[in-house]
Backbone as CSV, one residue per row, in Angstrom:
resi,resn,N_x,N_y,N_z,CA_x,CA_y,CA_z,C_x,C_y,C_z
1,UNK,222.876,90.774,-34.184,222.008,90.013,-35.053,220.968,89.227,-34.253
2,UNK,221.011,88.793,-32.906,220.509,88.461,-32.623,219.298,88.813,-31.705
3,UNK,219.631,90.125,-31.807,218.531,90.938,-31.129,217.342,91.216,-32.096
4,UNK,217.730,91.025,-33.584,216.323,90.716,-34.340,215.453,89.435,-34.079
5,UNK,216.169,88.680,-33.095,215.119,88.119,-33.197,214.608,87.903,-31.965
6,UNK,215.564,87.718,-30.961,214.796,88.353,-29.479,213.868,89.002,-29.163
7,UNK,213.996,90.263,-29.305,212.870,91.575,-29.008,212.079,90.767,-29.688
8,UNK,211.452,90.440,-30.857,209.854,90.036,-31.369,209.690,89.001,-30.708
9,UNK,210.516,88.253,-30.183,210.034,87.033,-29.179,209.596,87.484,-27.930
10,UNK,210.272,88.389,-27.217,209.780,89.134,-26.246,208.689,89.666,-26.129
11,UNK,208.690,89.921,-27.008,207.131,90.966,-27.007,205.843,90.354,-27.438
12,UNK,205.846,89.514,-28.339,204.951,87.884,-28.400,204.858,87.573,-27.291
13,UNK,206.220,87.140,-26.386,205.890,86.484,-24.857,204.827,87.224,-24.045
14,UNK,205.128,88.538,-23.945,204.681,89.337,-22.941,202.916,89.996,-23.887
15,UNK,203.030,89.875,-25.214,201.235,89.958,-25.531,200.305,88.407,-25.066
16,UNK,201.095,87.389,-25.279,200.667,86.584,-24.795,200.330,86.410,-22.892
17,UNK,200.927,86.828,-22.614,201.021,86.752,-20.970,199.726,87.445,-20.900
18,UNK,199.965,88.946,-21.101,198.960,89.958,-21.298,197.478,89.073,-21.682
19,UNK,197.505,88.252,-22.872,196.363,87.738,-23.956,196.032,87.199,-22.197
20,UNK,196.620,86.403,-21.908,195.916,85.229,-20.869,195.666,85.961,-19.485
21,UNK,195.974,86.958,-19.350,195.464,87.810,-18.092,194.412,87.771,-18.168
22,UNK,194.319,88.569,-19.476,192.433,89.565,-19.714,191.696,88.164,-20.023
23,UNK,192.046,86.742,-20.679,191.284,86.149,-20.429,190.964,85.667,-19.491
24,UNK,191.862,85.307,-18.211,191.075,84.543,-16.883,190.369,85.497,-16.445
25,UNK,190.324,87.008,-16.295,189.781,88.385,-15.695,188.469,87.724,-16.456
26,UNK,188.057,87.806,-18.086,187.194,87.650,-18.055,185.913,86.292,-18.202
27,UNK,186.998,84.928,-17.755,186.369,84.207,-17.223,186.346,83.772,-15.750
28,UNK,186.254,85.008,-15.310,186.177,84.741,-13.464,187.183,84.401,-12.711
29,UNK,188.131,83.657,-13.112,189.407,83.402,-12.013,189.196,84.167,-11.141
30,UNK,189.415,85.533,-10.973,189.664,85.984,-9.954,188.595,86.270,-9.064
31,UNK,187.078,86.205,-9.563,186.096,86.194,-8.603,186.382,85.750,-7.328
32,UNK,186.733,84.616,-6.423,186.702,84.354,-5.650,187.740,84.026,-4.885
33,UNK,188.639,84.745,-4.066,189.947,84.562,-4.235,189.796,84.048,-2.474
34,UNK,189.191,84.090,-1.618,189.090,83.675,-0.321,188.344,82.235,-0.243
35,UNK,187.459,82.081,-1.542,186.870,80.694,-0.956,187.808,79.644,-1.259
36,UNK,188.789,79.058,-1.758,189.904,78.358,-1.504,190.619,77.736,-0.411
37,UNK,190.837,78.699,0.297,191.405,79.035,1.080,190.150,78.736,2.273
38,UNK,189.503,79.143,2.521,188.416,78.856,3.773,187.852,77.477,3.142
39,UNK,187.768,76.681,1.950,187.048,75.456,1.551,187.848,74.496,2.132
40,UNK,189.705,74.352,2.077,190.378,74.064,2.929,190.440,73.329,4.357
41,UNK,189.726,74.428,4.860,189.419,74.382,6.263,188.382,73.826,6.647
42,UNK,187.426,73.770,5.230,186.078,73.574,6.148,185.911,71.936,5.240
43,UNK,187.155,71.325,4.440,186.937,70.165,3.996,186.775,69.105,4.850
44,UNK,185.978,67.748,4.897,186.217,66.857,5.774,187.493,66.155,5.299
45,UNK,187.436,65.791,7.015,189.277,64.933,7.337,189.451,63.703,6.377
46,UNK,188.263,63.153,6.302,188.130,61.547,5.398,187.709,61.767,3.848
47,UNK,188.031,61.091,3.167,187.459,60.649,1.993,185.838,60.594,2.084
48,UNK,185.043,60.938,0.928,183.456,60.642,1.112,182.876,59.421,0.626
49,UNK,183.251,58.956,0.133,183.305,57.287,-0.230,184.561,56.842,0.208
50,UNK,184.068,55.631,0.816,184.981,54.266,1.357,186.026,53.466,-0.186
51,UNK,187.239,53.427,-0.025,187.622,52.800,-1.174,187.196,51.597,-1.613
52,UNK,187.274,51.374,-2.594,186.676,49.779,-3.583,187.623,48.872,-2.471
53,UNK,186.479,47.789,-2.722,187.377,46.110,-2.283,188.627,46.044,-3.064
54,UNK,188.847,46.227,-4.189,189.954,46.038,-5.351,191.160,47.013,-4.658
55,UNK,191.245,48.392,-3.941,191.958,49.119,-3.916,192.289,48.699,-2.535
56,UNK,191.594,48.143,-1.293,192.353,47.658,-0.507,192.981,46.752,-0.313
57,UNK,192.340,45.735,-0.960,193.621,44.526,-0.905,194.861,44.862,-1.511
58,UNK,194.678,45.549,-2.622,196.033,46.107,-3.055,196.889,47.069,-2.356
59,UNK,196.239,48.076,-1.372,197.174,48.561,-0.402,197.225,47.710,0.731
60,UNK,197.062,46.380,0.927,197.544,45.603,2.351,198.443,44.781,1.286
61,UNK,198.435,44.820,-0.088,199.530,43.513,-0.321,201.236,43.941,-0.426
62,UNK,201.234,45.133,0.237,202.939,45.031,0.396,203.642,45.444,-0.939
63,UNK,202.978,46.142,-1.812,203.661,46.299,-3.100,203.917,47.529,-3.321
């Protein structure tokens, strides 16, 4: 009995999986699958703005 209702859940799961493939395919996800990965590398070591006055005193107050 309970395989009536399994299998249609299954197969919902897996059109859905399917549904969201063909959509990232056709909004680009997969275009660029190396720049990630090399942006990584080529990020700077520091932050690009200096943190607010407000956010350092609060990381020197020990809390």
């Amino acid at each position: 009995m309970n395989y009536f209702v399994l299998i249609p859940v299954s197969i919902a799961l897996g059109l859905i999986g399917l549904a969201a493939f063909f959509w990232a395919l056709r909004h680009a996800q997969y275009d660029d699958l190396d720049g990630a990965a090399a942006r990584i590398l080529t990020a700077p070591d520091r932050p690009e703005h200096p943190p607010a006055k407000a956010d350092r005193d609060r990381a020197g107050s020990g809390f």
